[in-house]
N, C-alpha and C positions, 0 to 999 in steps of 0.2 A: 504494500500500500504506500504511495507518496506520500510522503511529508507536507502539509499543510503550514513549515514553521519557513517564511520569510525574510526573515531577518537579515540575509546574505544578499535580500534582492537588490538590485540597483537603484531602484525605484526609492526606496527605503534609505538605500546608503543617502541620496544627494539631498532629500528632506530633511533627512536630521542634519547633514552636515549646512544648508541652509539655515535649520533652527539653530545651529551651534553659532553660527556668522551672527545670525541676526539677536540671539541674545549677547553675543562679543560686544557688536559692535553698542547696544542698547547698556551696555553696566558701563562702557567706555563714557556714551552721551553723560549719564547720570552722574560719573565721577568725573567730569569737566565741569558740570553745571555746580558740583557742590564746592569744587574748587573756586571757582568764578566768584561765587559768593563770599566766601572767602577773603578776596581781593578788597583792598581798597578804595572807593570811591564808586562813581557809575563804570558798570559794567558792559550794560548793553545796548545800541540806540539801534532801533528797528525804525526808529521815525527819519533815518540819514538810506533804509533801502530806496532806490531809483535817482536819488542824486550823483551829483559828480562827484568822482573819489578823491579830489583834492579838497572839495569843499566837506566831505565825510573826513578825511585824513584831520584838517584845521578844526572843526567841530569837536572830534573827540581831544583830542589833546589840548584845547582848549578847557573840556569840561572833566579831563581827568589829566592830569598834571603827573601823573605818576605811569602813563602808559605813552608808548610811542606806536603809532599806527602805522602800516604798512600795506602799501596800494600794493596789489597782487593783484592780475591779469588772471581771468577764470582759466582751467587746465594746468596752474603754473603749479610743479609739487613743491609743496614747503616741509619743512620739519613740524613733529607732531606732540612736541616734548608741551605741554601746557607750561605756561607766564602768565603770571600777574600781569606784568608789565607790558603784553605784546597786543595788539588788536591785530587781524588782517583785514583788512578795505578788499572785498574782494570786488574786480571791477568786471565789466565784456572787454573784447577786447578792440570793437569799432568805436564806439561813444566813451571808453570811462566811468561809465555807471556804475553806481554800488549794486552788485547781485545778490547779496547773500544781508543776512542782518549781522552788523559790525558787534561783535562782542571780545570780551578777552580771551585769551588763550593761547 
């Protein structure tokens, strides 16, 4: 009589290794966001998405004195170490626009 046990199937392997990425990278978010908090001063300005990333760059460092912002071109790889001190301004790369919402890390 076959075995009814699956566990070896393929189907089964790329699921869980899925669930395994997708809880990684979800304790990953949660322990940036608790670090961030953390941080000194404003952390995060979602109200500077869809501006220009110089005027997003002058904004924040303006309202936080203790981080230095950095315009980053979407695609561009950066290092992934968390700072207090770092914002990325992530920008497109035709217009300069902020894409993402600027927070520490």
């Amino acid at each position: 009589m076959a075995s009814q046990h699956t566990q070896g199937h393929p189907r089964n392997s790329s699921i869980n290794t899925g669930l395994c990425s997708f809880i990684t990278i979800e304790i990953t978010r949660q322990k940036k966001e608790k670090m961030a908090s953390e941080c000194m001063g404003k952390s995060v300005w979602p109200e500077l998405l869809g501006v220009a990333g110089e005027v997003a760059k002058r904004t924040i460092e303006e309202e936080n004195s203790l981080v230095t912002a950095q315009i980053v071109t979407e695609g561009t790889i950066v290092i992934t170490d968390f700072r207090c001190d770092r914002v990325w301004v992530w920008v497109d790369e035709t217009a300069g626009i902020v894409t993402r919402v600027p927070k520490i890390g």
